[in-house]
C-alpha positions as CSV (number, residue, x, y, z in Angstrom):
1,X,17.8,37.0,-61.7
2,X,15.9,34.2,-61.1
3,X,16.9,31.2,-58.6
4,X,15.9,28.4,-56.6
5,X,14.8,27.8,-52.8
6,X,17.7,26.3,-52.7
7,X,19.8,29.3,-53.1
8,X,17.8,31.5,-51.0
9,X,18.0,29.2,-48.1
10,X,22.1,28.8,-48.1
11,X,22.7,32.1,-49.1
12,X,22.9,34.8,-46.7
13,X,23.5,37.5,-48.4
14,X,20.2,37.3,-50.5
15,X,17.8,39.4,-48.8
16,X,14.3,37.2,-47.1
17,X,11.3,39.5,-46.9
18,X,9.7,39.1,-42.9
19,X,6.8,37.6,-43.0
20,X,3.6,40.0,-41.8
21,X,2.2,39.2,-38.5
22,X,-1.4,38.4,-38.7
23,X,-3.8,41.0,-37.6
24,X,-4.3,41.2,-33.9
25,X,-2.1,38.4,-33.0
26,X,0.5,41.0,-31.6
27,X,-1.9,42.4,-29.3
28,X,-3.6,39.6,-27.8
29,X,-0.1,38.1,-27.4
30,X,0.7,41.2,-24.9
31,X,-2.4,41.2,-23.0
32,X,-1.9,37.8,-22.0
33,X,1.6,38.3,-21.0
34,X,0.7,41.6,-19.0
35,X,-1.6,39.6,-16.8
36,X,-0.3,37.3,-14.4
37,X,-3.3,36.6,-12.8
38,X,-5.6,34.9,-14.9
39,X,-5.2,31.3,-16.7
40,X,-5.2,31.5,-20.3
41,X,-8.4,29.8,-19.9
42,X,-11.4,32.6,-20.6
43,X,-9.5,34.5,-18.0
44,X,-10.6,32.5,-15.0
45,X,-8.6,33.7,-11.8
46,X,-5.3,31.2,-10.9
47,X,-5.9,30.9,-7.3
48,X,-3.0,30.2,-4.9
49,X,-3.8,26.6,-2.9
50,X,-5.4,26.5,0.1
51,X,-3.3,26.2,3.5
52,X,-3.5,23.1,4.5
53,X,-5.5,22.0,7.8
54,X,-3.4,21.6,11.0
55,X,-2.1,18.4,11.9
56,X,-4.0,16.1,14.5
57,X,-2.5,16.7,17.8
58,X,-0.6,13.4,18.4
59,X,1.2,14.1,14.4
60,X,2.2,17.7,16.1
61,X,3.5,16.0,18.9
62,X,5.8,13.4,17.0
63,X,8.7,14.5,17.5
64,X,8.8,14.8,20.7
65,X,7.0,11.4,21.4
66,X,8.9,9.5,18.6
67,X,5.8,8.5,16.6
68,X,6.2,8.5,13.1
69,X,3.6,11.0,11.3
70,X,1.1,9.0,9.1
71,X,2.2,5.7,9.0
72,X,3.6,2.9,12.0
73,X,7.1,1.7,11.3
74,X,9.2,-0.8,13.2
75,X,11.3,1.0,16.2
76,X,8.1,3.6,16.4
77,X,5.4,4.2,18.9
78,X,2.0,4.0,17.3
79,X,-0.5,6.8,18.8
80,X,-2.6,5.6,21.8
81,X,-6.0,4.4,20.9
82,X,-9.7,3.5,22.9
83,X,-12.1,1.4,20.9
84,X,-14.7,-0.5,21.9
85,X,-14.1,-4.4,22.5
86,X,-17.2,-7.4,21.0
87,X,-18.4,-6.6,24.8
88,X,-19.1,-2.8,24.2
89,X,-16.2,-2.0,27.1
90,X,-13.7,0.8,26.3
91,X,-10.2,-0.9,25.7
92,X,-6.7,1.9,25.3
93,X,-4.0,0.5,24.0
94,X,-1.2,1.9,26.5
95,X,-3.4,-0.2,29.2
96,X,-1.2,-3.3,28.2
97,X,2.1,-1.4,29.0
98,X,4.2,-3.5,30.5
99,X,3.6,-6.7,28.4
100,X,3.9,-7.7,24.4
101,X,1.1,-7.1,22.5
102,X,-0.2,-8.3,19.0
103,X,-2.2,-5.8,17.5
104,X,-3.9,-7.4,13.7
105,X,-6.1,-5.4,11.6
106,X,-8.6,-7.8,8.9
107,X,-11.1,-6.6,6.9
108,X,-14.0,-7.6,7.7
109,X,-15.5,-10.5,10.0
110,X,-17.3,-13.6,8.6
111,X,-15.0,-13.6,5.7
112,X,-12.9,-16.7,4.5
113,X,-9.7,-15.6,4.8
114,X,-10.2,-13.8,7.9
115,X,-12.3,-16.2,9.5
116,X,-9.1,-18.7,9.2
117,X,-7.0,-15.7,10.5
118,X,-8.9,-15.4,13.4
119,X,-9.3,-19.2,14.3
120,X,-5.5,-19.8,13.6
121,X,-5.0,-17.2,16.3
122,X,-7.6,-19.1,19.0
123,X,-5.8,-22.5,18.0
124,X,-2.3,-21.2,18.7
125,X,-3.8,-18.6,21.8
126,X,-2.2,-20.2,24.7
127,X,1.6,-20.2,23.2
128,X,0.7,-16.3,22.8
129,X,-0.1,-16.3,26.6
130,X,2.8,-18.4,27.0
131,X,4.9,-15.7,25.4
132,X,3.1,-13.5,27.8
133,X,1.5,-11.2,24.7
134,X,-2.3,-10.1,24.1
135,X,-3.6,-10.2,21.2
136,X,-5.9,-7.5,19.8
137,X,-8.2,-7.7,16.0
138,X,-9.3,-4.7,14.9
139,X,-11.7,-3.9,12.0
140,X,-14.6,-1.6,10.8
141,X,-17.2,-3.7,12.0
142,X,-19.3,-3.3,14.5
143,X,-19.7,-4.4,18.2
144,X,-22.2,-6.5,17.9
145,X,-20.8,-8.4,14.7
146,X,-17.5,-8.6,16.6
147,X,-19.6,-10.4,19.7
148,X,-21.4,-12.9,16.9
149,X,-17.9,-13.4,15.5
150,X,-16.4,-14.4,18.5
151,X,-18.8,-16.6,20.1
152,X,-19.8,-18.4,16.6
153,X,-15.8,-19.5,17.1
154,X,-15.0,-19.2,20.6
155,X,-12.4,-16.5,19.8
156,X,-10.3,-16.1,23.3
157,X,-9.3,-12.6,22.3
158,X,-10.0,-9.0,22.6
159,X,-11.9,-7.8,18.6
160,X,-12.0,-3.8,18.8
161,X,-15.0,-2.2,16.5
162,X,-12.5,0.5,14.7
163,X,-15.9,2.0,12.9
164,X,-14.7,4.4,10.3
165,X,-11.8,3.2,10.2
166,X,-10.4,5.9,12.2
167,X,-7.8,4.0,13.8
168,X,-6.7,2.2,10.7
169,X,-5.9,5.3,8.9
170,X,-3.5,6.7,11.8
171,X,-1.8,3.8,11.8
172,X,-1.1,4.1,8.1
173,X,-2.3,-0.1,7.4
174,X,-2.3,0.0,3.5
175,X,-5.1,-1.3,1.4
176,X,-5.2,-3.9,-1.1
177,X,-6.2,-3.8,-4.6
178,X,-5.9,-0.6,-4.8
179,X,-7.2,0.7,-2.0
180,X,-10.4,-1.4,-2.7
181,X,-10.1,-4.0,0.3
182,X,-9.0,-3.0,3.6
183,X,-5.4,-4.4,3.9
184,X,-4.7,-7.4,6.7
185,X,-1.6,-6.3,8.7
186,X,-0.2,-7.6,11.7
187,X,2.3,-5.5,14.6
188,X,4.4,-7.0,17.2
189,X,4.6,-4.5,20.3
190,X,7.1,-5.0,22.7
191,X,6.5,-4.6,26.1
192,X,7.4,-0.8,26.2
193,X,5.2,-0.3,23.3
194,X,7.7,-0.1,20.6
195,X,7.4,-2.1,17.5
196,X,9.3,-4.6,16.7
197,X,7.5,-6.5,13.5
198,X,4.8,-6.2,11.2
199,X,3.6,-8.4,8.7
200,X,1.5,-8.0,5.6
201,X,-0.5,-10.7,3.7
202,X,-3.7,-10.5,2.5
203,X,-4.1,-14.0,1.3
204,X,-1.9,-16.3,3.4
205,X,-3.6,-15.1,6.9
206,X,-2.5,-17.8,8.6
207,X,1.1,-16.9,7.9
208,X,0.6,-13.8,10.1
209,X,0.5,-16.2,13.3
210,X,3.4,-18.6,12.9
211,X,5.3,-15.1,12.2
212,X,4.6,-13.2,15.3
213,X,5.2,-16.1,17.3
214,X,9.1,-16.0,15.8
215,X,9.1,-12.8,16.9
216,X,7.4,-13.2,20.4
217,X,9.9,-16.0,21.4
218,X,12.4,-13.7,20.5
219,X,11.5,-11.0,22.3
């Protein structure tokens, strides 16, 4: 009898031929479900990932030390650091203990924007030493472009050569478009070495001083 797709398709009790597997599909199927340990890709071996390396001493010892691991927040205590000032000297951080501190990080020196940064901060240095803080620029350069910086515009203030960027990268101070400038950040340190403010701006760096001085005064 003859009828139409139609039929076949709504009709169960019309019997539907299976249709023949093709030849060898069956068995490659099974041999690439009985072996877990190679990709479908030419059989090259799924490895698991690698452990990964152990954390930097002062990340091991955040929790007991209250430092956040990776990045500075406010109400945290960034890890200690020794950099070498425009002068070559050795200047630590936790050697202003006791006092507020201002600690920016700029890209670069000789730039526009943080040429104005830096001579915003020497025209308003003496309500910062009112308020009782140091102030502390840190960036990638080196010591002896931090000295040619500072004496081309009588900076007042302690520059820290920060080469590699070591410092930069514990502290967690994010980039700028993306990740292709160094970002401009600015922290407020109270005098027990806890952070009270930061302030990010990449292109209003004069903002970053009338903003920490709010917070200074209020400290």
């Amino acid at each position: 009898m003859a009828f139409s797709p139609a039929t076949a398709c709504c009709n169960p009790s019309l019997p539907v031929a299976p249709r023949a597997p093709q030849r060898g599909s069956s068995a490659r199927a099974q041999a690439l479900l009985c072996a877990p340990s190679t990709s479908a890709f030419r059989g090259v071996l799924v490895r698991p990932p690698a452990a990964a390396a152990p954390a930097p001493r002062w990340r091991r010892a955040a929790a007991s030390t209250g430092i956040v691991c990776g990045k500075v927040t406010k109400g945290s205590v960034p890890p200690n650091f020794t950099l070498k000032d425009q002068n070559g000297r050795p200047v630590s951080l936790n050697k202003f203990k006791g006092k507020p501190v201002v600690v920016y990080f700029y890209p670069a020196d000789e730039t526009p924007g943080c040429t104005k940064q830096a001579c915003a901060f020497r025209d308003s240095y003496e309500k910062f030493k009112k308020a009782g803080a140091e102030v502390l620029g840190i960036s990638g350069d080196d010591t002896a472009s931090h000295k040619a910086f500072a004496q081309k515009y009588r900076l007042p203030f302690t520059l820290l050569s920060d080469e590699g960027n070591r410092v930069r990268k514990e502290w967690g101070v994010p980039g700028d478009l993306f990740g292709t400038l160094p970002g401009r950040q600015t922290y407020v340190l109270d005098k027990n070495g806890v952070v009270q403010y930061i302030y990010n701006n990449q292109f209003q760096p004069e903002k970053h001083i009338g903003e920490t001085l709010k917070i200074l005064q209020g400290l």
